[in-house]
KOLGU-4560 file (N, C-alpha, C; in nm, 3 decimals, padded with zeros to 5 digits):
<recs>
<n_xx: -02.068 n_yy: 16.285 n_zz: -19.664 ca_xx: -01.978 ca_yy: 16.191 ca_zz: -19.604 c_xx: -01.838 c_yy: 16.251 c_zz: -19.604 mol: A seq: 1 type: UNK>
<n_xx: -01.768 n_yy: 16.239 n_zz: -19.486 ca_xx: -01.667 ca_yy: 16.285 ca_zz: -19.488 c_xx: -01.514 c_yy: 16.212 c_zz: -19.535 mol: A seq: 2 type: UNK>
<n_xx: -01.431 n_yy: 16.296 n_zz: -19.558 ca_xx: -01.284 ca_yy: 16.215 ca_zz: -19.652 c_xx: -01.192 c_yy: 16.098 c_zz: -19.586 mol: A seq: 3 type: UNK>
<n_xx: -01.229 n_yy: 16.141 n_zz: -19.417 ca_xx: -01.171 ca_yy: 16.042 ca_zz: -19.408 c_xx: -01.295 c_yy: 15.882 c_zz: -19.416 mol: A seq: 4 type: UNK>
<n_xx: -01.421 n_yy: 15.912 n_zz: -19.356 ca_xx: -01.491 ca_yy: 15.804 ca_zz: -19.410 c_xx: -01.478 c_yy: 15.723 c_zz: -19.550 mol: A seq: 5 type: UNK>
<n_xx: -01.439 n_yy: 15.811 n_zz: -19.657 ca_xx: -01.417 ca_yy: 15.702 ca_zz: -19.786 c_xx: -01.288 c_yy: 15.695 c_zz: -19.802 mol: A seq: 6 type: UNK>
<n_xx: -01.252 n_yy: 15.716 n_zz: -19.689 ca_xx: -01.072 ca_yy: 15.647 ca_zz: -19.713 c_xx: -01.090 c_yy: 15.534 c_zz: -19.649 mol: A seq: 7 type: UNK>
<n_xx: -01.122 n_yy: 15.548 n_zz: -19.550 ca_xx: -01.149 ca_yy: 15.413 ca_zz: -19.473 c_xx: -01.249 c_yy: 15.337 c_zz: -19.517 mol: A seq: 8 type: UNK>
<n_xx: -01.307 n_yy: 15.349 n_zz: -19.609 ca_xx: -01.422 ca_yy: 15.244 ca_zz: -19.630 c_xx: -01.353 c_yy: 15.135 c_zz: -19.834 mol: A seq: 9 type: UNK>
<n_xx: -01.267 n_yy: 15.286 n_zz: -19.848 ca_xx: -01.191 ca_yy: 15.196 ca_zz: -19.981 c_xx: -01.101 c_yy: 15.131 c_zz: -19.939 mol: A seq: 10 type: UNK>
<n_xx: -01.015 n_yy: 15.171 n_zz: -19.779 ca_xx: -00.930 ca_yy: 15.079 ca_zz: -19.786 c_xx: -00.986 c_yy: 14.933 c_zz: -19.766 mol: A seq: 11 type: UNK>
<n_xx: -01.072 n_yy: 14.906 n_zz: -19.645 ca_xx: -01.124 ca_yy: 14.829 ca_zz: -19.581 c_xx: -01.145 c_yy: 14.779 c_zz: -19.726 mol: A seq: 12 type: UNK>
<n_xx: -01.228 n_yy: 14.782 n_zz: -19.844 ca_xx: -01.237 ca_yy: 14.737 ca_zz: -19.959 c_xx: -01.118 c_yy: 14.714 c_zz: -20.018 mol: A seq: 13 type: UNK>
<n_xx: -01.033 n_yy: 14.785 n_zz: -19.998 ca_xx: -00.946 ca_yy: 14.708 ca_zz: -20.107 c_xx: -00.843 c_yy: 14.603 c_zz: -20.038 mol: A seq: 14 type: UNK>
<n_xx: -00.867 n_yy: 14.613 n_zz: -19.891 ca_xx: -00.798 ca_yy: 14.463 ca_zz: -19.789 c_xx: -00.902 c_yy: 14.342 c_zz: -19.842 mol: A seq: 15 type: UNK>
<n_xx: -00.997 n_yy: 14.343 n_zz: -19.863 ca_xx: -01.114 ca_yy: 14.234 ca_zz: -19.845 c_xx: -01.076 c_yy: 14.221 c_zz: -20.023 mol: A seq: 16 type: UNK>
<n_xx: -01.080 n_yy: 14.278 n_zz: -20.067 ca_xx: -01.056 ca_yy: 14.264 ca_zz: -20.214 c_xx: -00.900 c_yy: 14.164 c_zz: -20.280 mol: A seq: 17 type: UNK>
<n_xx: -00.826 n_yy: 14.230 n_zz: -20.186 ca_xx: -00.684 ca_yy: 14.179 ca_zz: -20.227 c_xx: -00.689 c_yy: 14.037 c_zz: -20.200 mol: A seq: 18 type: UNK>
<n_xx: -00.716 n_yy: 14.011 n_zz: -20.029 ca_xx: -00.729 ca_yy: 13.882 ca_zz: -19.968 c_xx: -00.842 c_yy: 13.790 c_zz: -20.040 mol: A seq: 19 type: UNK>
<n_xx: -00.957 n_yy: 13.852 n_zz: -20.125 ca_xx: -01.050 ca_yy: 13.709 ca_zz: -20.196 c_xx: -00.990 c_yy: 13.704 c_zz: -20.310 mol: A seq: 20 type: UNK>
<n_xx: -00.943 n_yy: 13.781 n_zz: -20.369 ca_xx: -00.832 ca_yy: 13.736 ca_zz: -20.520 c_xx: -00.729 c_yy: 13.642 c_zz: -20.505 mol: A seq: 21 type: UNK>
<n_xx: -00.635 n_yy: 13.670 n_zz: -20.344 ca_xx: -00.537 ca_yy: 13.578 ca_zz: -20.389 c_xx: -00.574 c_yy: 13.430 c_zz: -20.333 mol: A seq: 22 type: UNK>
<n_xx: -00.722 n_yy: 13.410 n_zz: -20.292 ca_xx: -00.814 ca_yy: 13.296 ca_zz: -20.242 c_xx: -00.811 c_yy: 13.264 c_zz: -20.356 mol: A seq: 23 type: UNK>
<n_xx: -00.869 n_yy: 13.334 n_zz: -20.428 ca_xx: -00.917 ca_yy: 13.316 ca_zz: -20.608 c_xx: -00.830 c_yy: 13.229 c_zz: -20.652 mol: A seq: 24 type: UNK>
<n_xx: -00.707 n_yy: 13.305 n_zz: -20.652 ca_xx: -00.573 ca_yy: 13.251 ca_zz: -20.757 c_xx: -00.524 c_yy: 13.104 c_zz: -20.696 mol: A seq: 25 type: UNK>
<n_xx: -00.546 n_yy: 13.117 n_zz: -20.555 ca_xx: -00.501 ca_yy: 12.988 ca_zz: -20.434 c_xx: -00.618 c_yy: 12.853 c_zz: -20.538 mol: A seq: 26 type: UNK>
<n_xx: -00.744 n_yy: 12.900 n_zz: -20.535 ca_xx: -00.773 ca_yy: 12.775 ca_zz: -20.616 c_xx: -00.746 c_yy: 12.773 c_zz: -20.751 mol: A seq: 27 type: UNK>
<n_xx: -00.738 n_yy: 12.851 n_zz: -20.845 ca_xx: -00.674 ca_yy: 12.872 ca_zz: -21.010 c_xx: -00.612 c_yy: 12.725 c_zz: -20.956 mol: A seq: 28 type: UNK>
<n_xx: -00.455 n_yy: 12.761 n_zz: -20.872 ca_xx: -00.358 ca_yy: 12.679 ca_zz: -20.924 c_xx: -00.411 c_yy: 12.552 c_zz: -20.872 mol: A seq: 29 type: UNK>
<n_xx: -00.472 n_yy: 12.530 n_zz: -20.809 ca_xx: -00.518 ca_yy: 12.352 ca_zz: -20.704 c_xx: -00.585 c_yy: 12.321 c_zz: -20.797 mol: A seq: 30 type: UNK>
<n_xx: -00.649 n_yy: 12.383 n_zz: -20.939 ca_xx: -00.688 ca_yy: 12.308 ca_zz: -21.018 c_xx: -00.850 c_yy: 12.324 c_zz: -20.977 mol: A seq: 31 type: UNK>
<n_xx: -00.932 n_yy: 12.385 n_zz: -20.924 ca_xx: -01.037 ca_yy: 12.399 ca_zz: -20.878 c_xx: -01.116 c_yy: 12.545 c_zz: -20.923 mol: A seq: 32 type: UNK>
<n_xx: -01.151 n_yy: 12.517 n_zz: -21.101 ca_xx: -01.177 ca_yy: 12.594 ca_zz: -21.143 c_xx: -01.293 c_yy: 12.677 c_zz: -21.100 mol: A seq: 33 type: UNK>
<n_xx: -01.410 n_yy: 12.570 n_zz: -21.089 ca_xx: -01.555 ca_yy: 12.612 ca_zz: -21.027 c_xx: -01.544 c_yy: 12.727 c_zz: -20.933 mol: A seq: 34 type: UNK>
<n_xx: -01.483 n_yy: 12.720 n_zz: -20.783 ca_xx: -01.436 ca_yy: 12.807 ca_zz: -20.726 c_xx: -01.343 c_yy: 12.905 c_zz: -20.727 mol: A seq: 35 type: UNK>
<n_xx: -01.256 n_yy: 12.916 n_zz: -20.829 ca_xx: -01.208 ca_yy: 13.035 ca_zz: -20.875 c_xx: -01.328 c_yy: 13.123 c_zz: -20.932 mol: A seq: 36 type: UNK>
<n_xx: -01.462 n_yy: 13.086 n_zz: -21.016 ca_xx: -01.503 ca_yy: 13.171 ca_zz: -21.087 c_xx: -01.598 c_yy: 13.179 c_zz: -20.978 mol: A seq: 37 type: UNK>
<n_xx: -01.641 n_yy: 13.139 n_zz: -20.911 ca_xx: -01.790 ca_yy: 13.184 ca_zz: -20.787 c_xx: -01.690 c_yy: 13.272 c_zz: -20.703 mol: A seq: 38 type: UNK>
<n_xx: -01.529 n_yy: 13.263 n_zz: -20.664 ca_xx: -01.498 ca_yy: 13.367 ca_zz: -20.570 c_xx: -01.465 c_yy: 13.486 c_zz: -20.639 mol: A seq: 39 type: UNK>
<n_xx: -01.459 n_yy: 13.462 n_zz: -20.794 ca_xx: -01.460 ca_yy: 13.589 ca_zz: -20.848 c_xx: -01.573 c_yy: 13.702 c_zz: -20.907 mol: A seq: 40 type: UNK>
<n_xx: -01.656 n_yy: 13.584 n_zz: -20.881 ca_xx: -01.781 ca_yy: 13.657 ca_zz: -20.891 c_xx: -01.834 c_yy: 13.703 c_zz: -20.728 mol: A seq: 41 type: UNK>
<n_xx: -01.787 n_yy: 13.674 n_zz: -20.667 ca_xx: -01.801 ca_yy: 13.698 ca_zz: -20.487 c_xx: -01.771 c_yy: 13.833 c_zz: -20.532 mol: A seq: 42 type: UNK>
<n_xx: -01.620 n_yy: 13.840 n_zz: -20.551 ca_xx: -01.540 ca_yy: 13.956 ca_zz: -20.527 c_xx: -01.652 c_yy: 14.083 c_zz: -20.620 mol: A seq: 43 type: UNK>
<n_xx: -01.723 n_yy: 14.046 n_zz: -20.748 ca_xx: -01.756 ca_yy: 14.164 ca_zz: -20.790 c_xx: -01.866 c_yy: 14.213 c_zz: -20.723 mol: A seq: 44 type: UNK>
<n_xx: -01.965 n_yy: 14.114 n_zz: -20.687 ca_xx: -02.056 ca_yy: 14.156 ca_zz: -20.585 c_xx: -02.003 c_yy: 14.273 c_zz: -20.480 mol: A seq: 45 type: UNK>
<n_xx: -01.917 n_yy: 14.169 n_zz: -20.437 ca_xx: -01.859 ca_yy: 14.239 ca_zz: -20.286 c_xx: -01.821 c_yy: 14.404 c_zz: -20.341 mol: A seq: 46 type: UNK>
<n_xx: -01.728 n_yy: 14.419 n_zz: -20.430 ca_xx: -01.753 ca_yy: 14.548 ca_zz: -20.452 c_xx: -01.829 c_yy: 14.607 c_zz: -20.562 mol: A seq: 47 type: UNK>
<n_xx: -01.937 n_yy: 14.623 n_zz: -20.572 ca_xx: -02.033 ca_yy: 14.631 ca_zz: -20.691 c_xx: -02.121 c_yy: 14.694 c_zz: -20.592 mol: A seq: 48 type: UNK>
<n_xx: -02.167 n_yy: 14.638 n_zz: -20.445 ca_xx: -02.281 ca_yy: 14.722 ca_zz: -20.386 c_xx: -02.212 c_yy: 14.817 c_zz: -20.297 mol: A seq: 49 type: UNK>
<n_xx: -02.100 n_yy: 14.831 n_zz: -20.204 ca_xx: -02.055 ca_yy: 14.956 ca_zz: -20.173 c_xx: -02.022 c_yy: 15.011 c_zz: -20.264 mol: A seq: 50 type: UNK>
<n_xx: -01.974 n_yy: 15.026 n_zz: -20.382 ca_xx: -01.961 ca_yy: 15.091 ca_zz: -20.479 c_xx: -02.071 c_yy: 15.174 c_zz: -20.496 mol: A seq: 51 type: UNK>
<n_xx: -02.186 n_yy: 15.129 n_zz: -20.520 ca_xx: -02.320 ca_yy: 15.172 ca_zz: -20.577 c_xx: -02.333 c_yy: 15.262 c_zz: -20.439 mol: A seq: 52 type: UNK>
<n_xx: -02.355 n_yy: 15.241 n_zz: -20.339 ca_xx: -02.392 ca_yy: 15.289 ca_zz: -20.201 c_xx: -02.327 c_yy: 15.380 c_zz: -20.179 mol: A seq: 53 type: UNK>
<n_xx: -02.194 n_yy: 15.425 n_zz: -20.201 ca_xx: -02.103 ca_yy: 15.563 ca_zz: -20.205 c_xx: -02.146 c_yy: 15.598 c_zz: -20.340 mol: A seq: 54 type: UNK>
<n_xx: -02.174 n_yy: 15.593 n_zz: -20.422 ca_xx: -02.176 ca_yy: 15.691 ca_zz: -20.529 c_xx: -02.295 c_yy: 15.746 c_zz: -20.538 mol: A seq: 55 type: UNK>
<n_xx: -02.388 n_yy: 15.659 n_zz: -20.608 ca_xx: -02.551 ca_yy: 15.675 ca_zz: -20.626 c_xx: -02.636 c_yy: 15.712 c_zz: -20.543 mol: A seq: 56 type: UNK>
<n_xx: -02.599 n_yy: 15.658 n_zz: -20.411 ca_xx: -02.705 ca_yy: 15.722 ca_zz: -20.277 c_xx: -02.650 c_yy: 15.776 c_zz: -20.190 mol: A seq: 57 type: UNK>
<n_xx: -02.553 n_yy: 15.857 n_zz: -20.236 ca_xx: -02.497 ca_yy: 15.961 ca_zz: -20.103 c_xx: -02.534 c_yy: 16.084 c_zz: -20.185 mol: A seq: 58 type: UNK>
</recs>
């Protein structure tokens, strides 16, 4: 895989990453704990399998 492919594929991850955290934090403060911890568990999913997919199987 080439360098610029995992530039572009961490950034694209770390836009999607930034934007469900500060979703995250948007419910923290509304008091809507439940959904702070399922979008933070979103978020590790979300990067947990491209993670795995660039490292382990390339």
């Amino acid at each position: 895989m080439s360098v610029l492919t995992w530039i572009a594929i961490i950034s694209v991850l770390a836009y999607a990453l930034i934007h469900t955290v500060s979703y995250a934090l948007w419910n923290w403060r509304n008091n809507n704990k439940a959904g702070f911890v399922f979008i933070i568990l979103l978020c590790l999913v979300m990067t947990a399998l491209p993670v795995y997919i660039l490292f382990f199987r390339s």
